[in-house]
C-alpha positions as a Python dict, from the first residue, in 0.01 Angstrom:
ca = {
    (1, 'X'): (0, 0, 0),
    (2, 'X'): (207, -344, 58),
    (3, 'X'): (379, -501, -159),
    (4, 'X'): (462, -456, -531),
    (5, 'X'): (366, -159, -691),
    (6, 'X'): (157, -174, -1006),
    (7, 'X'): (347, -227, -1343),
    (8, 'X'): (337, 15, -1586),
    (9, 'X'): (434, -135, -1937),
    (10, 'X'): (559, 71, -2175),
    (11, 'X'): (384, -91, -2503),
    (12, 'X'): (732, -6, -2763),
    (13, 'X'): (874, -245, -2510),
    (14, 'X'): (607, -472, -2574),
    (15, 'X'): (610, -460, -2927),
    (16, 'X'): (981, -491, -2993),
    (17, 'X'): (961, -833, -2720),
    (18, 'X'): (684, -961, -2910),
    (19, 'X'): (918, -940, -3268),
    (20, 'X'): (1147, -1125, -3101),
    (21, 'X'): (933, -1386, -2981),
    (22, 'X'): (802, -1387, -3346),
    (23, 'X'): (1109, -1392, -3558),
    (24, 'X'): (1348, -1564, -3285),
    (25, 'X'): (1647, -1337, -3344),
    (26, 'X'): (1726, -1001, -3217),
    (27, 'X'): (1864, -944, -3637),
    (28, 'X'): (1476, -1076, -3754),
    (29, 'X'): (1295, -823, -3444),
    (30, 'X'): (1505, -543, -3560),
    (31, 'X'): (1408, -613, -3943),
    (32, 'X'): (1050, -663, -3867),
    (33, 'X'): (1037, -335, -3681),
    (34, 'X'): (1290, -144, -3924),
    (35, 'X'): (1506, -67, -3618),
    (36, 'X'): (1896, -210, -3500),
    (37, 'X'): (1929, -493, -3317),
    (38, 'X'): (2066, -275, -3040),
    (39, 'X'): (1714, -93, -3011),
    (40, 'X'): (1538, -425, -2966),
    (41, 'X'): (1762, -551, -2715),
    (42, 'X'): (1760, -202, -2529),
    (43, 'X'): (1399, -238, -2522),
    (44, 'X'): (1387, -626, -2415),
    (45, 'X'): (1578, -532, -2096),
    (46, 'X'): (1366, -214, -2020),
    (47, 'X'): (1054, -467, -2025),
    (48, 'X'): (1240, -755, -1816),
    (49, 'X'): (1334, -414, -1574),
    (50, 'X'): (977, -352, -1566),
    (51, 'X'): (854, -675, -1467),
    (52, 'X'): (1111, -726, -1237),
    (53, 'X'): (1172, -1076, -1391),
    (54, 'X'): (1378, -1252, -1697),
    (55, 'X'): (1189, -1316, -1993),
    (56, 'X'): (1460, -1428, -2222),
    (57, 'X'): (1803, -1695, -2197),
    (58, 'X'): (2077, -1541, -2390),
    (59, 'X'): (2324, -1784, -2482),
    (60, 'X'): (2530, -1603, -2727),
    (61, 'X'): (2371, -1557, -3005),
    (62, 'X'): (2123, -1728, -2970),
    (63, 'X'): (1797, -1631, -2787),
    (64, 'X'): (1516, -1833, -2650),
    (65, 'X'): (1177, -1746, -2436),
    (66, 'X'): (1174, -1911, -2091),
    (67, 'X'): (865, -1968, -1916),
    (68, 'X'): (756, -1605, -1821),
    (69, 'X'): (872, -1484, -2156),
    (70, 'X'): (645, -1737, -2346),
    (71, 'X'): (367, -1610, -2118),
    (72, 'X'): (463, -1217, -2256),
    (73, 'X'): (434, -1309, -2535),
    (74, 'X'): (89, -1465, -2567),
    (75, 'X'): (-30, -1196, -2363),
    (76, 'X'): (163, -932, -2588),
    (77, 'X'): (14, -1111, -2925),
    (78, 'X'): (-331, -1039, -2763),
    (79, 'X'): (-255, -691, -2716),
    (80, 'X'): (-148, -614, -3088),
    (81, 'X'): (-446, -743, -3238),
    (82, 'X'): (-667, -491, -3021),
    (83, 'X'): (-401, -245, -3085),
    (84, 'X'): (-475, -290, -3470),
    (85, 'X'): (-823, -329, -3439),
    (86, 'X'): (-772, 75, -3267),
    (87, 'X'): (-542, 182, -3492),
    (88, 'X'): (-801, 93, -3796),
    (89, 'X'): (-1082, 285, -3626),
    (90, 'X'): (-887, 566, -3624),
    (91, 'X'): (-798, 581, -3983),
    (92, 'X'): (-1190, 597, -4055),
    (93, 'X'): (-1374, 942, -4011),
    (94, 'X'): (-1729, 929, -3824),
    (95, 'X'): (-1865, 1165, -4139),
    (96, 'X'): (-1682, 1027, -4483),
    (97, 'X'): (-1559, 684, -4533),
    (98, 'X'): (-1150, 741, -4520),
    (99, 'X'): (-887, 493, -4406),
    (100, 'X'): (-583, 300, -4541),
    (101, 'X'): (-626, -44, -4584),
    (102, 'X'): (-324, -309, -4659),
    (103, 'X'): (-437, -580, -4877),
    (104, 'X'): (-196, -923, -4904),
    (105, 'X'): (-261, -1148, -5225),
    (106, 'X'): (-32, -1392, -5405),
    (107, 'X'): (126, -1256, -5716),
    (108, 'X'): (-64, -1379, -5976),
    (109, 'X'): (-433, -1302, -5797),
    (110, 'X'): (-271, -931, -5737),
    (111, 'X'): (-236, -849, -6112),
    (112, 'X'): (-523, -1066, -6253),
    (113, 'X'): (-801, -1069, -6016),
    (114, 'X'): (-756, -783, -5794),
    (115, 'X'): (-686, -467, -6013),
    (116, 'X'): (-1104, -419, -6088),
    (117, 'X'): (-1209, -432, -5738),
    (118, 'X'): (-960, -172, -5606),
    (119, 'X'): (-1054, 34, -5893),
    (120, 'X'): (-1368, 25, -5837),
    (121, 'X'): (-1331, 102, -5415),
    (122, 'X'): (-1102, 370, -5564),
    (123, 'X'): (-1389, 536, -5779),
    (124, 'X'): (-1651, 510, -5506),
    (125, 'X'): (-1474, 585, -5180),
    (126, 'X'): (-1177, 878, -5272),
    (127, 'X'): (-1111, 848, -4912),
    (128, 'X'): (-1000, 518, -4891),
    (129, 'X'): (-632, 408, -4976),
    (130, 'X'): (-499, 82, -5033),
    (131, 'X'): (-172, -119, -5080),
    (132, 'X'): (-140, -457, -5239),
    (133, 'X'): (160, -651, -5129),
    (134, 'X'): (174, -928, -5426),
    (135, 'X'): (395, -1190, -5222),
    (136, 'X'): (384, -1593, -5193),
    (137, 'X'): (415, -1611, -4823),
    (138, 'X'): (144, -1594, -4592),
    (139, 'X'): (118, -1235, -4447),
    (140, 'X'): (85, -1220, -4040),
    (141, 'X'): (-243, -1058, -4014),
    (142, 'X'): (-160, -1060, -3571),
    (143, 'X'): (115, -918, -3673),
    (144, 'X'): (-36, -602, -3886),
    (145, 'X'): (121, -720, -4185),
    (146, 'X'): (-198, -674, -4389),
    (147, 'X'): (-537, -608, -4306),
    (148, 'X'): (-705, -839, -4553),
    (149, 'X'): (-534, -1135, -4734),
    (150, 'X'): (-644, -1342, -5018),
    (151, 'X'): (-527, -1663, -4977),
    (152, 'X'): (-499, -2012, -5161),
    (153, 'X'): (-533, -2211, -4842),
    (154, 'X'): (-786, -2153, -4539),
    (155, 'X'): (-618, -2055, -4235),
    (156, 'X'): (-634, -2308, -3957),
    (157, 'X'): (-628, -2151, -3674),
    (158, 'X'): (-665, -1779, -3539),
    (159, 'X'): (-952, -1522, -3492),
    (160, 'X'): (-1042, -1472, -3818),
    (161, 'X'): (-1365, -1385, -4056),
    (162, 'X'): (-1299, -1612, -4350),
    (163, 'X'): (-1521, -1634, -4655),
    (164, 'X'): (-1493, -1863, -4957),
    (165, 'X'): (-1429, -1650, -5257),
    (166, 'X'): (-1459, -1963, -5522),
    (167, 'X'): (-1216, -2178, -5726),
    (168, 'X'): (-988, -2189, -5964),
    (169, 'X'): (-837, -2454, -6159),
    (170, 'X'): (-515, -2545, -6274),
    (171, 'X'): (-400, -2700, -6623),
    (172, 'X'): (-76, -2776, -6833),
    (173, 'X'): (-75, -2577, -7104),
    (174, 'X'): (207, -2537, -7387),
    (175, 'X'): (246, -2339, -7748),
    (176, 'X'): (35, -2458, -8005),
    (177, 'X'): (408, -2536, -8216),
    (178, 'X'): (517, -2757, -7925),
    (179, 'X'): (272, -2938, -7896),
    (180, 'X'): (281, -3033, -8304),
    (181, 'X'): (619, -3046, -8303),
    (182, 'X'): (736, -3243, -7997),
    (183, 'X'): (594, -3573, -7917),
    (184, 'X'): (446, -3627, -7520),
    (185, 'X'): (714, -3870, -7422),
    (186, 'X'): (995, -3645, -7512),
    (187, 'X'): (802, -3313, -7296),
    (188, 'X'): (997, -3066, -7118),
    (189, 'X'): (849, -2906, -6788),
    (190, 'X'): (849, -2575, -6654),
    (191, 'X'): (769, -2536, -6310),
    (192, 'X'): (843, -2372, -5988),
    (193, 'X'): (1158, -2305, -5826),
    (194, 'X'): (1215, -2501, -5462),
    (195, 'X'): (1040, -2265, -5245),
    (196, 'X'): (706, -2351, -5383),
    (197, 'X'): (802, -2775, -5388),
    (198, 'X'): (549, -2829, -5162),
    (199, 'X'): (247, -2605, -5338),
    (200, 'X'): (-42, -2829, -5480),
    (201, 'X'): (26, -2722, -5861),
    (202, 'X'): (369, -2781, -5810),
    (203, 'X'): (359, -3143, -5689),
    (204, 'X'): (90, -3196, -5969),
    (205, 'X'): (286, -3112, -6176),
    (206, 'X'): (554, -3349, -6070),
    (207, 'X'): (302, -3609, -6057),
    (208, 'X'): (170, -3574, -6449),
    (209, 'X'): (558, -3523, -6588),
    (210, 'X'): (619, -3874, -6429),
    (211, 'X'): (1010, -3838, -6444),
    (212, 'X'): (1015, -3626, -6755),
    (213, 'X'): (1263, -3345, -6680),
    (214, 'X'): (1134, -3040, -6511),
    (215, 'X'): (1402, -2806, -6718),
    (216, 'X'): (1263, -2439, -6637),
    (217, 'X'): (1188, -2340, -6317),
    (218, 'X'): (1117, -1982, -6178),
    (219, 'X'): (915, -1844, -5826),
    (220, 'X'): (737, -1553, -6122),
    (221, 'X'): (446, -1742, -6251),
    (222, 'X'): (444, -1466, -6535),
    (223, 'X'): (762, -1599, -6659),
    (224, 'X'): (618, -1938, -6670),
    (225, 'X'): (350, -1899, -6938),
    (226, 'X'): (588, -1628, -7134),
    (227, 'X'): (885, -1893, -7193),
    (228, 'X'): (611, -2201, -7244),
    (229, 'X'): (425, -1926, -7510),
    (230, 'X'): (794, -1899, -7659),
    (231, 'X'): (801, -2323, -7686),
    (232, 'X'): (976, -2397, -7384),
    (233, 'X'): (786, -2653, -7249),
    (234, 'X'): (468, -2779, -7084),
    (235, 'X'): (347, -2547, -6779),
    (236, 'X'): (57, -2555, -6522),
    (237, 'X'): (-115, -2239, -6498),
    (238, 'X'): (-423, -2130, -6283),
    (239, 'X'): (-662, -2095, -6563),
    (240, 'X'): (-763, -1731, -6484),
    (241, 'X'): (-406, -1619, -6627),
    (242, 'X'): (-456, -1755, -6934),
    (243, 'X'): (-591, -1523, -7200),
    (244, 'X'): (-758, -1689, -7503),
    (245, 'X'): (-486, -1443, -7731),
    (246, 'X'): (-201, -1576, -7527),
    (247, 'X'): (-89, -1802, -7809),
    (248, 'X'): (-146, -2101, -7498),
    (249, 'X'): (-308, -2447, -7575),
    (250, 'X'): (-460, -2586, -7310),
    (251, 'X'): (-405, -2950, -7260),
    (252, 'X'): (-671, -3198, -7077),
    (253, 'X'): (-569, -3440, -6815),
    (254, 'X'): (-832, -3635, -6594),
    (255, 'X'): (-940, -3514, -6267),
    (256, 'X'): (-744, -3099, -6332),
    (257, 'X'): (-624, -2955, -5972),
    (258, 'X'): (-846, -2708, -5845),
    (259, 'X'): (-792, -2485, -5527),
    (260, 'X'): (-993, -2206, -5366),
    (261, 'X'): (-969, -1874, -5264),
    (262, 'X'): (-1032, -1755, -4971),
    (263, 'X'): (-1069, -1389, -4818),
    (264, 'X'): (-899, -1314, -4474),
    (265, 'X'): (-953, -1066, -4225),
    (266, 'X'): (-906, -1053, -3825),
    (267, 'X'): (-1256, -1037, -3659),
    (268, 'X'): (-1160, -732, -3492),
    (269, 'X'): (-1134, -492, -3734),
    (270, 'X'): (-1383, -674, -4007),
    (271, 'X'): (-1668, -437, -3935),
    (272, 'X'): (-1409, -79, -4004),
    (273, 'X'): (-1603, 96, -4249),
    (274, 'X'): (-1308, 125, -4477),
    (275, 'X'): (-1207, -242, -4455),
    (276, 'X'): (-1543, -319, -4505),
    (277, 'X'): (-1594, -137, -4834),
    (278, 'X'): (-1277, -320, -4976),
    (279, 'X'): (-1393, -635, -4877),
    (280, 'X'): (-1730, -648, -5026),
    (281, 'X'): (-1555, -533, -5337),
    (282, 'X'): (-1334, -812, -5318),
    (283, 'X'): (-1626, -1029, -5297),
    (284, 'X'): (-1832, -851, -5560),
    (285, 'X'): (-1583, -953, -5821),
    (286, 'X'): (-1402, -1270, -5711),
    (287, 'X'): (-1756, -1455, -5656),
    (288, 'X'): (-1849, -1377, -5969),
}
């Protein structure tokens, strides 16, 4: 034969480039993977010494794809999801439905919304695990951060089976005492802390306050309605996480915010019997 031999990737090599082409730093690869920055950057050259080419510009610390590199990677971002989409077939058994499944849900869906359908995949299907990552931030489904997310904004872009799940709408709400004992041009707000400025319910909330102070402010929506049941303020709450014993009044504005849910999951694994189960459980309850 003439020429170059064939390539033979090793894929850890693959995967640790690909973290850095995702986070941008060989500090965020190694945190993504759980490894030290001197694995990842072991690993980077081993791939470069593979390919017989550069893939990265190291300038200090900092680290940026050229050309080939940025051509790795979207060939390497390829080759995770049909890694996942194999590792997922492998968690189910041919004879009973067994698998682990990683579900990714904001906070307040995870506690309020989510706890019956899990229970109920739990009852049914002995064989299938799951963990529920409660966090704000959009989970990297490419990425095998999760296999399913519920989300309160449609994805834009990507390979993915979305389905609608419904609404839900947001109001202010305050103690019953605050609102008898503190007049509306003299309200208080509690809202958000900066990371969510730029969430719908947050800028709402901005918007109906019109310059009143927003005094309280805290990423735990929990928090929120506790302090506002304690007469802290006015709050905006998804109405699903108020409970009619929560003390809470709710307060009517024209036109209230609503925003939908939406159920996540990358095409290529949709169809896993044990992702399957969860989702139509998820749906069961949250079309309801």
């Amino acid at each position: 034969m003439t020429g170059r031999e064939f390539t033979n990737i090793d894929w850890d090599d693959l995967r640790h480039f690909l973290a850095l082409a995702q986070t941008g730093t060989l500090l965020g690869a190694a945190k993504q993977l759980g490894v030290e920055h001197a694995t990842v950057s072991r690993r980077i050259s081993s791939l470069e010494a593979s390919l017989g080419r550069k893939l990265v510009d190291r300038r200090g610390r900092r680290i940026s794809l050229n050309r080939d590199g940025e051509q790795v990677a979207r060939h390497a971002a390829l080759v995770a999801v049909h890694t996942a989409a194999i590792e997922q077939l492998g968690r189910s058994s041919t004879t009973e439905l067994r698998g682990h499944v990683r579900i990714s849900a904001p906070p307040a869906l995870s506690s309020v919304l989510l706890a019956q359908p899990i229970a109920a995949v739990r009852r049914d299907h002995p064989g299938v695990e799951i963990t529920l990552v409660g966090e704000k931030r959009l989970a990297s489904l490419n990425r095998r951060e999760a296999d399913i997310a519920v989300r309160m904004s449609r994805p834009e872009e990507g390979d993915y089976s979305i389905v609608k799940l419904g609404e839900t709408s947001f109001h202010l709400y305050a103690s019953r005492t605050y609102l008898e004992t503190v007049p509306p041009k003299d309200w208080t707000f509690i809202g958000y802390d900066e990371t969510m400025n730029a969430s719908p319910q947050q800028l709402r909330l901005v918007e109906l306050a019109a310059g009143r102070p927003i005094a309280v402010r805290s990423s735990v929506l929990e928090f929120q309605a506790a302090i506002a049941n304690l007469g802290a303020g006015v709050v905006m709450l998804p109405d699903f996480v108020v409970a009619e014993s929560s003390g809470l009044q709710r307060i009517e504005t024209e036109h209230p915010l609503t925003r939908e849910v939406w159920l996540v999951v990358h095409s290529d694994i949709k169809d896993v019997p044990s992702i399957r189960v969860v989702i139509d459980a998820l749906k069961k309850v949250l079309e309801e």
